[in-house]
PDB file with one MODEL, atoms N, CA, C and O in Angstrom:
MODEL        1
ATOM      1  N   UNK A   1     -15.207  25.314  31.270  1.00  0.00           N
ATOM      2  CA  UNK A   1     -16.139  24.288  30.844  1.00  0.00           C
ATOM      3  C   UNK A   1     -16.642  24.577  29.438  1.00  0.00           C
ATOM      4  O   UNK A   1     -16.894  23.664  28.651  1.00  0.00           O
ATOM      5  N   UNK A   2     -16.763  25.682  29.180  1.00  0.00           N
ATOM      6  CA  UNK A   2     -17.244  26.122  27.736  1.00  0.00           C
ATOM      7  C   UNK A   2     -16.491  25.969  26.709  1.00  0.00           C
ATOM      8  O   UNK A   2     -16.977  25.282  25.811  1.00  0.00           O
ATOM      9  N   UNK A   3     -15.079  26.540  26.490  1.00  0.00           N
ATOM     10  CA  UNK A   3     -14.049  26.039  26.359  1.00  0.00           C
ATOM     11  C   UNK A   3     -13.970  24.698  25.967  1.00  0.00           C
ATOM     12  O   UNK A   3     -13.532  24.493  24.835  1.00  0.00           O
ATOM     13  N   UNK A   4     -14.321  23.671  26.702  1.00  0.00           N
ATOM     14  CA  UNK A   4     -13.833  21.941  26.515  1.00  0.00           C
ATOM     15  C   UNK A   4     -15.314  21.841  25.912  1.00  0.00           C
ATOM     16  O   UNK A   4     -15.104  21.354  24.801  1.00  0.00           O
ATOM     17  N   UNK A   5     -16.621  22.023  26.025  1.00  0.00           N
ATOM     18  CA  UNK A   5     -17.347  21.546  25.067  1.00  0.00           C
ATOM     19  C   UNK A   5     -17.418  22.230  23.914  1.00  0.00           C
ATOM     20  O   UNK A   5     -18.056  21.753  22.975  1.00  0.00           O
ATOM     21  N   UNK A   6     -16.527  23.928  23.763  1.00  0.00           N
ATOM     22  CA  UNK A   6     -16.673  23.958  21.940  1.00  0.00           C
ATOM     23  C   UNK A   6     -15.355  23.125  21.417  1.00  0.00           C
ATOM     24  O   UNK A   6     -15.225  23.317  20.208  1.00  0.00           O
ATOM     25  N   UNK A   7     -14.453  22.361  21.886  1.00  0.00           N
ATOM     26  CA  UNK A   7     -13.665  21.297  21.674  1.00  0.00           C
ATOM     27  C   UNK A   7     -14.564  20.700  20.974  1.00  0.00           C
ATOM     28  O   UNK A   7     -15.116  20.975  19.909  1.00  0.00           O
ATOM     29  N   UNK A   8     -14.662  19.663  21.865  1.00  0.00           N
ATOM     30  CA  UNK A   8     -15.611  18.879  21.837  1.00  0.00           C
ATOM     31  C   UNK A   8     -16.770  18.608  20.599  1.00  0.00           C
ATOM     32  O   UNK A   8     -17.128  17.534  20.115  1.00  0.00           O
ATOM     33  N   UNK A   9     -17.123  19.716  20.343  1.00  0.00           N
ATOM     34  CA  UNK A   9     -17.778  20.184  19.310  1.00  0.00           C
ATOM     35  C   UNK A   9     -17.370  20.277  18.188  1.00  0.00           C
ATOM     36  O   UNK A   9     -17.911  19.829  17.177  1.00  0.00           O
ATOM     37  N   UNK A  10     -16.155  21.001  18.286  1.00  0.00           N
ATOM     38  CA  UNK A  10     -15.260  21.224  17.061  1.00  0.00           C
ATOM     39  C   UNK A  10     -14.882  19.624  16.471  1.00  0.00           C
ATOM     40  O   UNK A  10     -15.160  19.128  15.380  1.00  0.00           O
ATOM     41  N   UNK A  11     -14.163  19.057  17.606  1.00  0.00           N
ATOM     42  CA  UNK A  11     -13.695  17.319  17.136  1.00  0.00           C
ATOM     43  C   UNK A  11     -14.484  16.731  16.769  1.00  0.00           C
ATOM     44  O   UNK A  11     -14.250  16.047  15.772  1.00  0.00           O
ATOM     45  N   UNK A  12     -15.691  16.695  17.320  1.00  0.00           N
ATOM     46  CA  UNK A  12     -16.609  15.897  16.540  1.00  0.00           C
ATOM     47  C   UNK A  12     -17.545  16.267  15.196  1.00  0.00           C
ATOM     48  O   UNK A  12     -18.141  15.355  14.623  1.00  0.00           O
ATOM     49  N   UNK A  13     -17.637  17.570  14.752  1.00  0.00           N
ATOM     50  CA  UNK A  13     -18.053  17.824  13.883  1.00  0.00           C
ATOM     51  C   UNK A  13     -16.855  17.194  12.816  1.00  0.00           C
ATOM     52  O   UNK A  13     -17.196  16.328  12.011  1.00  0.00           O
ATOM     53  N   UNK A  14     -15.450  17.673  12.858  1.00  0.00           N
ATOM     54  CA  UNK A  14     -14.269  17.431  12.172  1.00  0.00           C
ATOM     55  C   UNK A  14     -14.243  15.408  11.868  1.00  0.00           C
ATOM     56  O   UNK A  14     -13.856  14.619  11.005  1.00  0.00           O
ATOM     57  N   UNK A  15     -14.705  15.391  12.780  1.00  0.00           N
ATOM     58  CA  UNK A  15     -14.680  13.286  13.190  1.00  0.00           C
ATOM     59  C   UNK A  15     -16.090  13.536  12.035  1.00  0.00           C
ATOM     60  O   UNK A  15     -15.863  14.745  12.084  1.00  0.00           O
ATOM     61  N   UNK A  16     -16.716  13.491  11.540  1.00  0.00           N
ATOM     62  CA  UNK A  16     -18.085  13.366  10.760  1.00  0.00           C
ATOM     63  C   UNK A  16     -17.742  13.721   9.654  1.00  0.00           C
ATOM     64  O   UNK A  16     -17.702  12.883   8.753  1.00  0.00           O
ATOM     65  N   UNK A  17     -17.420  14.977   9.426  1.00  0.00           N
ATOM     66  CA  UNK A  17     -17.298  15.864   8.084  1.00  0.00           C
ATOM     67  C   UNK A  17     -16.609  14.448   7.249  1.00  0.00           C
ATOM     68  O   UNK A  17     -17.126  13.808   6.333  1.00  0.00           O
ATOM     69  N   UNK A  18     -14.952  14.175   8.080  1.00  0.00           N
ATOM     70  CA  UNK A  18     -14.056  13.531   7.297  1.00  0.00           C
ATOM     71  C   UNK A  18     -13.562  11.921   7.467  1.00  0.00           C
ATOM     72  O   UNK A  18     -12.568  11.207   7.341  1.00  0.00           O
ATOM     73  N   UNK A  19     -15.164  11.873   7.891  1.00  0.00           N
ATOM     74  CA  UNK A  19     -15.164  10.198   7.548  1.00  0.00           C
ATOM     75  C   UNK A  19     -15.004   9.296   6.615  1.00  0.00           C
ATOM     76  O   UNK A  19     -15.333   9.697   5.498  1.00  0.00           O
ATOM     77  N   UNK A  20     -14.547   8.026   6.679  1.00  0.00           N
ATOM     78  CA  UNK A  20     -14.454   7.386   5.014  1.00  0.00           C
ATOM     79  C   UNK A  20     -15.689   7.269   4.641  1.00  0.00           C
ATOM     80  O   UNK A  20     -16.688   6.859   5.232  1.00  0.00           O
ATOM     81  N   UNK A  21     -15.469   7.781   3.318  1.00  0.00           N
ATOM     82  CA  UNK A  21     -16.079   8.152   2.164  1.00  0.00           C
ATOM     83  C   UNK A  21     -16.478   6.711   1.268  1.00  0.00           C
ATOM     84  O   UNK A  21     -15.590   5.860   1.268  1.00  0.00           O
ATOM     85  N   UNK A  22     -17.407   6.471   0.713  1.00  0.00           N
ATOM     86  CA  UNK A  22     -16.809   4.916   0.121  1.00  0.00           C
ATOM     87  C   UNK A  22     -16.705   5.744  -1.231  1.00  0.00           C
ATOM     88  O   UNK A  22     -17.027   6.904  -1.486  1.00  0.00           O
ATOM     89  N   UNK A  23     -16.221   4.882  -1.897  1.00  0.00           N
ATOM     90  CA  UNK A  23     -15.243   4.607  -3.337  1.00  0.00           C
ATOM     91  C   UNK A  23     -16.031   5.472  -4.431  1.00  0.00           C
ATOM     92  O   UNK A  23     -17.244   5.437  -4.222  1.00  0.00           O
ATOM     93  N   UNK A  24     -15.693   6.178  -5.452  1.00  0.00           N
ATOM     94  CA  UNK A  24     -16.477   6.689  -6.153  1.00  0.00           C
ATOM     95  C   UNK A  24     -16.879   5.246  -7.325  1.00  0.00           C
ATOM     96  O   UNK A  24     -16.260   4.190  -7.456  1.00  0.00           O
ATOM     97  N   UNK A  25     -18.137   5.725  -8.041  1.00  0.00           N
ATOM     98  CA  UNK A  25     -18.468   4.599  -8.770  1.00  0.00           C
ATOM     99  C   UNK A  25     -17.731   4.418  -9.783  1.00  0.00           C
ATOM    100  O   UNK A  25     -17.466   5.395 -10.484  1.00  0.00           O
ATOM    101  N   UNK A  26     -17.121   2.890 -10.174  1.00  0.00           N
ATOM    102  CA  UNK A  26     -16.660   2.763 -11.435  1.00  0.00           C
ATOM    103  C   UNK A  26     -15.442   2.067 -10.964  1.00  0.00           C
ATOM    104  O   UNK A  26     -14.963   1.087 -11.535  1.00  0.00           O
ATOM    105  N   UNK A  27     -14.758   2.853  -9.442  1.00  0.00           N
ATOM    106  CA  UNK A  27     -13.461   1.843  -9.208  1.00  0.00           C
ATOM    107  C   UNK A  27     -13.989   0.788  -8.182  1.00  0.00           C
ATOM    108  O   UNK A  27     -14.992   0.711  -7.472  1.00  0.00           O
ATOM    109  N   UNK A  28     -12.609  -0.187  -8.462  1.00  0.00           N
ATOM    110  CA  UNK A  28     -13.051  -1.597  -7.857  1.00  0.00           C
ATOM    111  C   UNK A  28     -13.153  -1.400  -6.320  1.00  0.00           C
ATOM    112  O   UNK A  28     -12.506  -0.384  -6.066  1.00  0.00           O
ATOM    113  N   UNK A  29     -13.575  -1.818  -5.407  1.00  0.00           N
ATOM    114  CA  UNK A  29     -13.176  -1.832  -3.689  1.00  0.00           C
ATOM    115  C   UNK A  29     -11.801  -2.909  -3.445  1.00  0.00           C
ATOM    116  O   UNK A  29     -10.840  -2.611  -2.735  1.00  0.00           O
ATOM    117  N   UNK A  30     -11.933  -4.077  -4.121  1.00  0.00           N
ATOM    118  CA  UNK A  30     -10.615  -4.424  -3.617  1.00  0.00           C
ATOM    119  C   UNK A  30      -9.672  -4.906  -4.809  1.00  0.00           C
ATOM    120  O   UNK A  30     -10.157  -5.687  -5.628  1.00  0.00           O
ATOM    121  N   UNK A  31      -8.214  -4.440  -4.965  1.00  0.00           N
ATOM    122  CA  UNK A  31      -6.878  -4.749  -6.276  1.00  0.00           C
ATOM    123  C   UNK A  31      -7.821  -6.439  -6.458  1.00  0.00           C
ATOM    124  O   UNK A  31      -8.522  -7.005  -5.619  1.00  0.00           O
ATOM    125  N   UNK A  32      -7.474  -6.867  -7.876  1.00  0.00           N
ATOM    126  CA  UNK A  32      -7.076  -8.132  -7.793  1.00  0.00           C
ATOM    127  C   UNK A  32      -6.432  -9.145  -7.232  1.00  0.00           C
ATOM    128  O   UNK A  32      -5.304  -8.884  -6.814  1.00  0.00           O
ATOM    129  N   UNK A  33      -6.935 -10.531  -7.066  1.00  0.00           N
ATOM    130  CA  UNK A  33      -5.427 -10.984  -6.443  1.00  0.00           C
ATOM    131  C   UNK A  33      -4.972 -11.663  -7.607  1.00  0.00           C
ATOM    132  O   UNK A  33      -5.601 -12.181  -8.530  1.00  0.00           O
ATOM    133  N   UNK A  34      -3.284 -11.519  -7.293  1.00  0.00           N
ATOM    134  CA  UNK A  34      -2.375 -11.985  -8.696  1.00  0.00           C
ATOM    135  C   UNK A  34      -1.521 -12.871  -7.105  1.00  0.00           C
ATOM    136  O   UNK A  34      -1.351 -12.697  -5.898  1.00  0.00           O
ATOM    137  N   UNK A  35      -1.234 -13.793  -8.150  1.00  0.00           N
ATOM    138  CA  UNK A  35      -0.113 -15.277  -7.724  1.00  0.00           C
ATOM    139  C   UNK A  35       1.079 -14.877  -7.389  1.00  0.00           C
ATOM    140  O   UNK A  35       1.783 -15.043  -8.386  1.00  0.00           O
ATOM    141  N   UNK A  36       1.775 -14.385  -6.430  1.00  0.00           N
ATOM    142  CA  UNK A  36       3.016 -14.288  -6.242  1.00  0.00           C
ATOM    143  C   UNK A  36       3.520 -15.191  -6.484  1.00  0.00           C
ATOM    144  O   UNK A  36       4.621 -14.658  -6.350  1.00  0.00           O
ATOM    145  N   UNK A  37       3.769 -16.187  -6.750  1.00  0.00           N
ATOM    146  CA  UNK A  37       4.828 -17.485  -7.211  1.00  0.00           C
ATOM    147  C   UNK A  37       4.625 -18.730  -8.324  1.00  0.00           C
ATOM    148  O   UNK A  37       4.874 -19.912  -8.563  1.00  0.00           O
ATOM    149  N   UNK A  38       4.074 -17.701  -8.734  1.00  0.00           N
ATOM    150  CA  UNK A  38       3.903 -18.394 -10.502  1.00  0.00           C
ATOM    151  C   UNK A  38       5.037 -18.604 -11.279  1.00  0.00           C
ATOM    152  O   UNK A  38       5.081 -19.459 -12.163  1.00  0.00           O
ATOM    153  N   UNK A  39       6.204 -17.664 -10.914  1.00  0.00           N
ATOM    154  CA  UNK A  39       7.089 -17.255 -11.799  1.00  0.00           C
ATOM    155  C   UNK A  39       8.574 -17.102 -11.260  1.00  0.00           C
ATOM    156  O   UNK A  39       9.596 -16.801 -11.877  1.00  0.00           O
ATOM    157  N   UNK A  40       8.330 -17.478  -9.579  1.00  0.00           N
ATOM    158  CA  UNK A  40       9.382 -17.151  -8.663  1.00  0.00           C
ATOM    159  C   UNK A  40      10.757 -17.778  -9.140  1.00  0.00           C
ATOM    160  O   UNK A  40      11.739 -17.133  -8.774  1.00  0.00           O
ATOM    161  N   UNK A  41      11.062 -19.139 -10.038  1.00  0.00           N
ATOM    162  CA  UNK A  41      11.654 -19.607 -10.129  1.00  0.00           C
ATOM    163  C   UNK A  41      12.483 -18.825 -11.517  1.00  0.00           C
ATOM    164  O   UNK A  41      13.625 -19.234 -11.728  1.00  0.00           O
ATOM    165  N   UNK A  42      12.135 -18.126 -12.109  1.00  0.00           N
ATOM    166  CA  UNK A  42      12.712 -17.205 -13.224  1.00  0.00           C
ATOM    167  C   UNK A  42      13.449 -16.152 -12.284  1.00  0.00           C
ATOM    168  O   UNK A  42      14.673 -16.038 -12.345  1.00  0.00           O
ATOM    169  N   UNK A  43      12.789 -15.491 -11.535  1.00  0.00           N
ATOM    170  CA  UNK A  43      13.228 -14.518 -10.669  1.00  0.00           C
ATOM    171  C   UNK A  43      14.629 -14.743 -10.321  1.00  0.00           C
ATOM    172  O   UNK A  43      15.713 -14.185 -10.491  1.00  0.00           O
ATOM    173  N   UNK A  44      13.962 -16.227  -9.535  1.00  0.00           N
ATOM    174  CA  UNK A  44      15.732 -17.063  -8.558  1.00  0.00           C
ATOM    175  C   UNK A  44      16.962 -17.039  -9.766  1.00  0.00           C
ATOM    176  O   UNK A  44      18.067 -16.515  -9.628  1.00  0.00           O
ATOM    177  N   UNK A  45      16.504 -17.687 -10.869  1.00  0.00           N
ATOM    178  CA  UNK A  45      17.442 -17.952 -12.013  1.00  0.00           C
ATOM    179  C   UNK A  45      18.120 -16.555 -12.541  1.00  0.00           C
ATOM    180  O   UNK A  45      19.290 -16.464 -12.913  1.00  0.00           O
ATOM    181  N   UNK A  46      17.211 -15.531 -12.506  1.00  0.00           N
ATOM    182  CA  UNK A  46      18.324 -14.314 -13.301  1.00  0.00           C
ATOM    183  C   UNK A  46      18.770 -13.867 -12.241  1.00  0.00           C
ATOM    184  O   UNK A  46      19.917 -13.462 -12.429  1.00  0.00           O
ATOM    185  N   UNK A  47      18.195 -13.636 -10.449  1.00  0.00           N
ATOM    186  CA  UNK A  47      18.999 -13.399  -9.917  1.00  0.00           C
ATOM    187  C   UNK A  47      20.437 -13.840  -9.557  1.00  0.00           C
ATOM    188  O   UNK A  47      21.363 -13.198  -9.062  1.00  0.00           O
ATOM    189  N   UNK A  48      20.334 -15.277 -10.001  1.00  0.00           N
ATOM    190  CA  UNK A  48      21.798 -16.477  -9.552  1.00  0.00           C
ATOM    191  C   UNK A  48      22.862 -15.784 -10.816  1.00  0.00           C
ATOM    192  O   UNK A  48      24.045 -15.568 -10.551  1.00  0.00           O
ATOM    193  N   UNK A  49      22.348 -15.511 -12.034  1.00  0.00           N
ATOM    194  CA  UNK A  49      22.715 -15.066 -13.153  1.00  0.00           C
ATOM    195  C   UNK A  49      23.705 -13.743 -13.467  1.00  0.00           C
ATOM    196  O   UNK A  49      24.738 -13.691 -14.134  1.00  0.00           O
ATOM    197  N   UNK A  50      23.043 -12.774 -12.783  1.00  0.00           N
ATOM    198  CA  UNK A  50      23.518 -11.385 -12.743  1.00  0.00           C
ATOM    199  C   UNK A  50      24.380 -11.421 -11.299  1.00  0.00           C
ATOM    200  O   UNK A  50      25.210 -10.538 -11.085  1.00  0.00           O
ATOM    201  N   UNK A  51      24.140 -12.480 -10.332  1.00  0.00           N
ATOM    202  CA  UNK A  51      25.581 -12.652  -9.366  1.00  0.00           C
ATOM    203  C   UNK A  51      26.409 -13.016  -9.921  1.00  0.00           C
ATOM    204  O   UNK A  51      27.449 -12.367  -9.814  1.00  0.00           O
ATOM    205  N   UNK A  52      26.410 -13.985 -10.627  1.00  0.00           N
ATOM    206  CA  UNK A  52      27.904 -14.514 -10.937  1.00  0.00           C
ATOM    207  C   UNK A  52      28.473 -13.787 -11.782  1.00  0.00           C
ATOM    208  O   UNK A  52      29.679 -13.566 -11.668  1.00  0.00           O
ATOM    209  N   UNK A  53      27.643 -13.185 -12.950  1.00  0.00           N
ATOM    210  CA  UNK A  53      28.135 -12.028 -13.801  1.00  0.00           C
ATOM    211  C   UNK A  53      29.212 -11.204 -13.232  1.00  0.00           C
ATOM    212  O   UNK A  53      30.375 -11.005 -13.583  1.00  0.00           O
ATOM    213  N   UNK A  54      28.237 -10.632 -11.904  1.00  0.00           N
ATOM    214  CA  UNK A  54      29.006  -9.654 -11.466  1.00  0.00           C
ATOM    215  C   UNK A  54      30.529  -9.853 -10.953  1.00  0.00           C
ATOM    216  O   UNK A  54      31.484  -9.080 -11.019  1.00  0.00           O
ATOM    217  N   UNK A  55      30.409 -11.324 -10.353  1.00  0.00           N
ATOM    218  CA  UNK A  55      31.504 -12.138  -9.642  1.00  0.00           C
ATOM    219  C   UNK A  55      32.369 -12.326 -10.663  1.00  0.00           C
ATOM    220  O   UNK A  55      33.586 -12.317 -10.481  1.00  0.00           O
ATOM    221  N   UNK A  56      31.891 -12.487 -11.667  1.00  0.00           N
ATOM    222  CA  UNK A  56      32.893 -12.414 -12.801  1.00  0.00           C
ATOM    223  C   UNK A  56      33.770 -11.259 -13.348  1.00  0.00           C
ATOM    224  O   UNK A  56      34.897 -11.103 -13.818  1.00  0.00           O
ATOM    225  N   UNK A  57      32.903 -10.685 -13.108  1.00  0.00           N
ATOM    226  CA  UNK A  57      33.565  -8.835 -13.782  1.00  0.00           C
ATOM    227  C   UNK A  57      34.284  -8.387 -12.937  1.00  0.00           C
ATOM    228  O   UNK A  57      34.965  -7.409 -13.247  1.00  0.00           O
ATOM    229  N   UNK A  58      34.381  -8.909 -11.655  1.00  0.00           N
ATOM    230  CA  UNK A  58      34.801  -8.123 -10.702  1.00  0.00           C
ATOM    231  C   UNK A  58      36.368  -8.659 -10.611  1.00  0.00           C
ATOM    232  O   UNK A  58      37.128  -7.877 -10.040  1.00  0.00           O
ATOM    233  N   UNK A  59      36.943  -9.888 -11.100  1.00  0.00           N
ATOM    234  CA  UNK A  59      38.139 -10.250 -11.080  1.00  0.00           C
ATOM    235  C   UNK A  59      38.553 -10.186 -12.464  1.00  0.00           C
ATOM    236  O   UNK A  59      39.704 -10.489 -12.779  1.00  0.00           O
TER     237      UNK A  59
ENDMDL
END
């Protein structure tokens, strides 16, 4: 029984010590949000681009 409550003891001191912490001052709490598909259509285009390239080189 002594045994399982210095467990006990141990885990929960360890559960406290290394709790979240909040953020030190100066950084943000949450990234920005940026637009994933502002630009998607450039993406599609050089990807279609560098396929056929390749489709090309390859014969």
């Amino acid at each position: 029984m002594k045994k399982r409550l210095t467990a006990l003891a141990l885990v929960s001191a360890q559960t406290i010590v290394f709790s979240a912490n909040p953020p030190p001052p100066g950084l943000p709490d949450d990234p920005a949000a940026v637009p994933i598909n502002s630009s998607l259509y450039i993406l599609f285009a050089a990807g279609a681009l560098l396929g056929i390239c390749r489709i090309a080189n390859k014969k």
